[in-house]
C-alpha positions as CSV (number, residue, x, y, z in Angstrom):
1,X,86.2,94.7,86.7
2,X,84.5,98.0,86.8
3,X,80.8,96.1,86.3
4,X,81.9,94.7,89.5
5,X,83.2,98.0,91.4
6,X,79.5,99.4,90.1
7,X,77.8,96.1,91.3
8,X,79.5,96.8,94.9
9,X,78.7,100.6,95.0
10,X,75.2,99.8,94.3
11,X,74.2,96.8,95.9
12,X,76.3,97.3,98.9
13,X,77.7,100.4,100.0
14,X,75.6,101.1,103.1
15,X,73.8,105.0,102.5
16,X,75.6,106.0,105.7
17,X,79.2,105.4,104.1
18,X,78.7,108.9,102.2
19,X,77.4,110.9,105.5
20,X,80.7,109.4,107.3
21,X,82.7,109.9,104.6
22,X,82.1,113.7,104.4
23,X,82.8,113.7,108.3
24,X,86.6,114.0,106.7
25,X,86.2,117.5,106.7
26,X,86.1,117.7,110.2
27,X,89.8,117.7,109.9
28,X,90.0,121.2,109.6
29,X,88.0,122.0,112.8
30,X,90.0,123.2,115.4
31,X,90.8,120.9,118.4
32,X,88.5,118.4,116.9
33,X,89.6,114.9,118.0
34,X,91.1,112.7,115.4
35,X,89.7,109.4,117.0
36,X,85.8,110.7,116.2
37,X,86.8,110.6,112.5
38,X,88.8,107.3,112.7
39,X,85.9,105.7,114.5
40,X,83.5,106.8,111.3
41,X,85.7,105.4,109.2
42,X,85.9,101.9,110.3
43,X,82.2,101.9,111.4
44,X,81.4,102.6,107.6
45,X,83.7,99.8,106.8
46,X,81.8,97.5,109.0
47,X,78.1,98.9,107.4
48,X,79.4,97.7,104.4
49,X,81.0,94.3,105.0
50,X,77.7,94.3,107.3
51,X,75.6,95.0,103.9
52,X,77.5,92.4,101.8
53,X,76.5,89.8,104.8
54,X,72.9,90.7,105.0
55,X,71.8,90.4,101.3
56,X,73.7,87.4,100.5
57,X,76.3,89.1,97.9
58,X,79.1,86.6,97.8
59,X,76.6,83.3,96.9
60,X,75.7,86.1,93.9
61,X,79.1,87.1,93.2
62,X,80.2,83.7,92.7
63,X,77.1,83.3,90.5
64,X,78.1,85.9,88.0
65,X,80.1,85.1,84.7
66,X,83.1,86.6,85.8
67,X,87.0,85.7,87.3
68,X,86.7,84.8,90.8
69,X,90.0,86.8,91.6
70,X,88.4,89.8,90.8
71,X,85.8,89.9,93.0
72,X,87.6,90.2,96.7
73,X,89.2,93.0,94.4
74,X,86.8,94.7,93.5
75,X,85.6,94.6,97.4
76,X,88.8,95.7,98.8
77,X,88.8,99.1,95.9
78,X,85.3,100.3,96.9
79,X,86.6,100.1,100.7
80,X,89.6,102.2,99.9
């Protein structure tokens, strides 16, 4: 399970997931709007589904010698 979480943070996290994620701290900026950082959030979300998409990672998911179960797993914990 955690080949597969390591498979998923390498192959298809989108590089812009960590510059949105740090746009968290924006919290803390006064009269910041809320809806900026929500919007981040669920655009990194969509890089990444985006990511898994363009390089074909389910067909090579399904490919790999593990439990099938484990792999919409191990997509929904590197989302989270």
């Amino acid at each position: 399970m955690l080949n597969l979480i390591k498979k998923e943070i390498a192959l298809c996290l989108h590089p812009t997931a960590f510059i949105f994620l740090s746009f968290a701290a924006l919290v803390f900026v006064p009269n910041y709007p809320y809806e900026v950082i929500f919007f981040f959030s669920c655009l990194s979300v969509f890089f990444c589904c985006m990511m898994t998409r363009e390089n074909g990672d389910i067909s090579f998911s399904c490919a790999l010698p593990v439990k099938k179960e484990h792999i919409p797993l191990a997509k929904i914990l590197v989302t989270i």
